[in-house]
DSSP file (Angstrom, degrees, kcal/mol; ACC not computed):
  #  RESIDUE AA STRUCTURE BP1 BP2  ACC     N-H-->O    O-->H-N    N-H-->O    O-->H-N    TCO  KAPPA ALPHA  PHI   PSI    X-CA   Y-CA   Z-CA
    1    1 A X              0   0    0      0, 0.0     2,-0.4     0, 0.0    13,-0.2   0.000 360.0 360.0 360.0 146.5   12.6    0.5   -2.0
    2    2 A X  E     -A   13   0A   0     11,-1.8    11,-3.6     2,-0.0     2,-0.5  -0.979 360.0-174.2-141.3 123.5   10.4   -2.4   -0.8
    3    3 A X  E     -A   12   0A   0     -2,-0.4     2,-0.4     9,-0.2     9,-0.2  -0.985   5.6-175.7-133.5 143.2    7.9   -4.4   -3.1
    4    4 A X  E     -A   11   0A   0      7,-1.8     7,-2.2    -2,-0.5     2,-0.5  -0.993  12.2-159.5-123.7 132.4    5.7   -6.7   -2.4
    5    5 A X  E     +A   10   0A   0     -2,-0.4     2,-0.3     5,-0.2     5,-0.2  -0.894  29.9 149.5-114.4 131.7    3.4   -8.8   -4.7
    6    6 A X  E >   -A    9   0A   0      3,-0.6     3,-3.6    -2,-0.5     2,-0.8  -0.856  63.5  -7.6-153.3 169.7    0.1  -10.5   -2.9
    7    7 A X  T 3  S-     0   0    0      1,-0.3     3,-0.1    -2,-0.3    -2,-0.0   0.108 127.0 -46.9   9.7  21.6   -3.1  -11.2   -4.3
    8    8 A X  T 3  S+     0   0    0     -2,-0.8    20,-0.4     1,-0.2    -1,-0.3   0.188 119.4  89.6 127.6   0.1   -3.0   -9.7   -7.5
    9    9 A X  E <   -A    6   0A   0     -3,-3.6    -3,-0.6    18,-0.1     2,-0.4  -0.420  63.4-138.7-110.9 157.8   -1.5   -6.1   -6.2
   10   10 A X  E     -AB   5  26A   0     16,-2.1    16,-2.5    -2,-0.2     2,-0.4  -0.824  16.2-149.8-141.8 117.8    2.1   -4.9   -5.9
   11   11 A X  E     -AB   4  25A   0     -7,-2.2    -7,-1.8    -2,-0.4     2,-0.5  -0.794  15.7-166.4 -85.4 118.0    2.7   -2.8   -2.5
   12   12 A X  E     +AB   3  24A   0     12,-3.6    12,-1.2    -2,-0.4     2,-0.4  -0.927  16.0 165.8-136.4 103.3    5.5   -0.2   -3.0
   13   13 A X  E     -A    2   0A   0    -11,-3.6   -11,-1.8    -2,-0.5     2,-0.3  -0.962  17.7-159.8-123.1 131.2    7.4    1.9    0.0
   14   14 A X        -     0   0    0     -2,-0.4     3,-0.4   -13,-0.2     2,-0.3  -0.677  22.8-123.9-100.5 163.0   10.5    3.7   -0.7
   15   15 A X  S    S+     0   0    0     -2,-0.3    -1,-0.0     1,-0.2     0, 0.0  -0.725  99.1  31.5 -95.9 156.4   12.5    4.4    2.4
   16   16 A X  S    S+     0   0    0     -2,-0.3    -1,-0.2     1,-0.1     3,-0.1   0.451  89.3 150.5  89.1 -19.9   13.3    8.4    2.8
   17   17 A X        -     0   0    0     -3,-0.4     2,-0.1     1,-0.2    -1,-0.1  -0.079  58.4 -86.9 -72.2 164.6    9.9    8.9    1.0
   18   18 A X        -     0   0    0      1,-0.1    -1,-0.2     3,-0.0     4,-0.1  -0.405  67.0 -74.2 -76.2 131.4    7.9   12.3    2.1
   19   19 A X  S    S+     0   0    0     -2,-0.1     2,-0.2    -3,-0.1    -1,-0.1  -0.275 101.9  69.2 -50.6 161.9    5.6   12.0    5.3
   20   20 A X  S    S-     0   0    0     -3,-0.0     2,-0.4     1,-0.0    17,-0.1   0.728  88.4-118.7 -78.7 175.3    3.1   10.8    6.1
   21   21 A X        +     0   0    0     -2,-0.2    17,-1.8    15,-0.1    16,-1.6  -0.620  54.1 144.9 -80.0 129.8    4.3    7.2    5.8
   22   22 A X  E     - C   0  36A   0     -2,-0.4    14,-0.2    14,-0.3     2,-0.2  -0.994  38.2-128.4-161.2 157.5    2.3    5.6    3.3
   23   23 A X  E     - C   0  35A   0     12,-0.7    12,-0.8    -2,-0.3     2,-0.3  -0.733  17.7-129.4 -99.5 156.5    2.4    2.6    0.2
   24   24 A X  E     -BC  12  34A   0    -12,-1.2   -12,-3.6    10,-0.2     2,-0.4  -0.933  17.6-149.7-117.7 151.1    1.3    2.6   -3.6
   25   25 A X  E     -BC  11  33A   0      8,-1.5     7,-2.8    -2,-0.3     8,-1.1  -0.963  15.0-162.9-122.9  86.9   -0.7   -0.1   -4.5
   26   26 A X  E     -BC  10  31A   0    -16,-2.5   -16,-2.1    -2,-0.4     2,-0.3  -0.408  12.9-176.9 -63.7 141.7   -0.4   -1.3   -8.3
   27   27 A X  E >  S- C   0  30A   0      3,-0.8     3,-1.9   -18,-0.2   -18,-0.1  -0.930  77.3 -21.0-128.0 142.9   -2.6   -3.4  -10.3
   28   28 A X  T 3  S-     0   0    0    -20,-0.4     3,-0.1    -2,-0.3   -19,-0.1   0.538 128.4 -48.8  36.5  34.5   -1.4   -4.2  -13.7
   29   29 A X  T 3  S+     0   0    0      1,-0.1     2,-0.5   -19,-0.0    -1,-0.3  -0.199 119.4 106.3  72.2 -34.1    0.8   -1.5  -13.8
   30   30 A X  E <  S-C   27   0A   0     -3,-1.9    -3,-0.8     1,-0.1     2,-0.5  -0.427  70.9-111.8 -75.1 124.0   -1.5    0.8  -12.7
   31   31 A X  E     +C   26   0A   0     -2,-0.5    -5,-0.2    -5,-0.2     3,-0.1  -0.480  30.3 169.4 -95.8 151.1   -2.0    2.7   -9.3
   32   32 A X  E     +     0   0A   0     -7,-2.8    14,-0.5    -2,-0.5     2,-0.4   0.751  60.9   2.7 -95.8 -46.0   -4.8    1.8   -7.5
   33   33 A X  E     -CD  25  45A   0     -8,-1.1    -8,-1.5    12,-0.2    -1,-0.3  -0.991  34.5-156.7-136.1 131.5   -4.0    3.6   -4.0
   34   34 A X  E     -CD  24  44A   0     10,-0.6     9,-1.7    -2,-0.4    10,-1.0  -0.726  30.7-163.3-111.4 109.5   -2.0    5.5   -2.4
   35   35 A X  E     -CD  23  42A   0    -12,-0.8     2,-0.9    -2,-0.3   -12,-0.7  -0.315  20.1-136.8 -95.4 132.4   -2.7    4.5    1.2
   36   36 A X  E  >> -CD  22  41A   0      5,-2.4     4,-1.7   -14,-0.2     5,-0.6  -0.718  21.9-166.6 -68.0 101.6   -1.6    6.9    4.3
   37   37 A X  T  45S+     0   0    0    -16,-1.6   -15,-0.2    -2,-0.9    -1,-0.1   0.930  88.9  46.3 -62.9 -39.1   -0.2    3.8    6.8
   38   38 A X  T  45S+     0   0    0    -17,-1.8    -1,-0.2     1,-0.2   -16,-0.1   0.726 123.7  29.5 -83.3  -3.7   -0.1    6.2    9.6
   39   39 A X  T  45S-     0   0    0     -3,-0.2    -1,-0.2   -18,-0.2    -2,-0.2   0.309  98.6-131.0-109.9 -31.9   -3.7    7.9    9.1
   40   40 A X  T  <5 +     0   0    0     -4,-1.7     2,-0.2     1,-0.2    -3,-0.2   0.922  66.8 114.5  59.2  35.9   -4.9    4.8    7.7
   41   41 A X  E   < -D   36   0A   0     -5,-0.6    -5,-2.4    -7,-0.0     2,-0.5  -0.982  69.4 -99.1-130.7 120.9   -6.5    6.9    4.4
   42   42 A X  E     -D   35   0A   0     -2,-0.2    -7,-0.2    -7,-0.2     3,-0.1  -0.739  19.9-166.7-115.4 170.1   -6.1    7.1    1.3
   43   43 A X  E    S-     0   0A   0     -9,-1.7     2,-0.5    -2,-0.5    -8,-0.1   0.941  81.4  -8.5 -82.6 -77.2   -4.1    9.8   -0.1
   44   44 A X  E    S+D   34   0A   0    -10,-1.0   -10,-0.6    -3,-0.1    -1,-0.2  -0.831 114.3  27.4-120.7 174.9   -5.2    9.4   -3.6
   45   45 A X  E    S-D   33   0A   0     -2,-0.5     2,-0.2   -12,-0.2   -12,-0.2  -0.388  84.4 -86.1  89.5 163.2   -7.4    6.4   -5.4
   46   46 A X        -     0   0    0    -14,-0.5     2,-0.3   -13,-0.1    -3,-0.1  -0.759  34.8-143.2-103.6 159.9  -10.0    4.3   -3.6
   47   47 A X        -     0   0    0     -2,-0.2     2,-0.2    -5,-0.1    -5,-0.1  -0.808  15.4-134.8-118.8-173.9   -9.2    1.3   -1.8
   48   48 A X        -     0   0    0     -2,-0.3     4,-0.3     1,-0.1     5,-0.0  -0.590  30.0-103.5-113.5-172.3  -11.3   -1.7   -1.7
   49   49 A X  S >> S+     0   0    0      2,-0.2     4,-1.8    -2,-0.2     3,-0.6   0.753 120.2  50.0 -71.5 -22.3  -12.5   -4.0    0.8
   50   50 A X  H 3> S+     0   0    0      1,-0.4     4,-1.4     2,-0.2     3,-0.3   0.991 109.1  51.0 -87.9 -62.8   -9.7   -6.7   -0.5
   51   51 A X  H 3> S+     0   0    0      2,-0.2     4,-0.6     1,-0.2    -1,-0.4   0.294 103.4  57.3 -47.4  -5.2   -7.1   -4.4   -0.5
   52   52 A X  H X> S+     0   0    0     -3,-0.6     3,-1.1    -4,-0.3     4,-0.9   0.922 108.8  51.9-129.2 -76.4   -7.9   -3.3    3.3
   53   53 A X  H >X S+     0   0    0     -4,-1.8     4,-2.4    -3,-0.3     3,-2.0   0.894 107.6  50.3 -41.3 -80.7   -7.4   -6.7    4.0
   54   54 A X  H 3< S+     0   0    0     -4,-1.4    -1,-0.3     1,-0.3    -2,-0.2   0.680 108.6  45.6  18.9 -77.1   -4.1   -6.9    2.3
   55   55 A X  H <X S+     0   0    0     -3,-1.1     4,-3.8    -4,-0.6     3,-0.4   0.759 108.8  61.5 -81.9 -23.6   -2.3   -4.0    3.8
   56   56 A X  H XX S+     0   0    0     -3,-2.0     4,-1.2    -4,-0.9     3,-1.0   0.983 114.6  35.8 -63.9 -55.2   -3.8   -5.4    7.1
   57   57 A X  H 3< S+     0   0    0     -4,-2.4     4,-0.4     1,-0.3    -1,-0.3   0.463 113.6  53.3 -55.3  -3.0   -1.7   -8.7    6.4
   58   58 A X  H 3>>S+     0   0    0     -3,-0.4     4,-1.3    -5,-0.3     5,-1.0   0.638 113.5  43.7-111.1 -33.3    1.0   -7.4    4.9
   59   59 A X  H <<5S+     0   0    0     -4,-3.8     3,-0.3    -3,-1.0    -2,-0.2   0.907 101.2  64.8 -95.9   6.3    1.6   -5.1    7.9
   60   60 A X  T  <5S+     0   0    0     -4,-1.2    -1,-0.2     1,-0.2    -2,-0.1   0.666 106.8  50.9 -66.1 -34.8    0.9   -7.6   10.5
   61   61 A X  T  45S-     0   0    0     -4,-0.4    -1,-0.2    -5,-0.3    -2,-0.2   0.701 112.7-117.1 -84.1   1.5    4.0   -9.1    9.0
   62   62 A X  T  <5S+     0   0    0     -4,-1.3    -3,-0.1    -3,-0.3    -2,-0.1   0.387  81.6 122.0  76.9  11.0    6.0   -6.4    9.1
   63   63 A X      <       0   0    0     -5,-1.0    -4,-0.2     1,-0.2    -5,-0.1   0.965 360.0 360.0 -65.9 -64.7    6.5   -6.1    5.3
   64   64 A X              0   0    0     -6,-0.4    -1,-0.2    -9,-0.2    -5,-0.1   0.444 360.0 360.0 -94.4 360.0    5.0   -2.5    5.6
C-alpha cells in the first residue's frame, strides 16, 4: 500500500489491486475519487480541478 498526503487529500494505491490501475482520494476520511490512472477517469466520485492538478504532480513524481 502506498499513501500519500498533499494538499489537504490522502492518495491511496495498493499494489496487486484489481485493474484498471487507479488511486482513492480521501478527504477527511472520506472518499472523494476514485480516479482510473490509466484511463485518466474517474471510476466513482467527482474530481475537482485541484485534485487534477494533484494527481498530475504526484505522478510526475512517480509517487503514483
Amino acid at each position: 500500500m502506498s499513501k500519500v498526503r498533499r494538499g489537504g487529500y490522502v492518495f491511496v494505491t495498493w499494489k496487486g489491486d484489481h485493474a484498471p490501475r487507479h488511486v482513492h482520494v480521501y478527504r477527511d476520511g472520506v472518499l472523494i475519487v476514485k480516479w482510473d490512472l490509466d484511463n485518466q477517469q474517474p471510476m466513482v466520485g467527482k474530481v475537482t480541478r485541484r485534485i487534477r492538478v494533484l494527481l498530475e504532480q504526484l505522478k510526475f513524481e512517480g509517487a503514483l
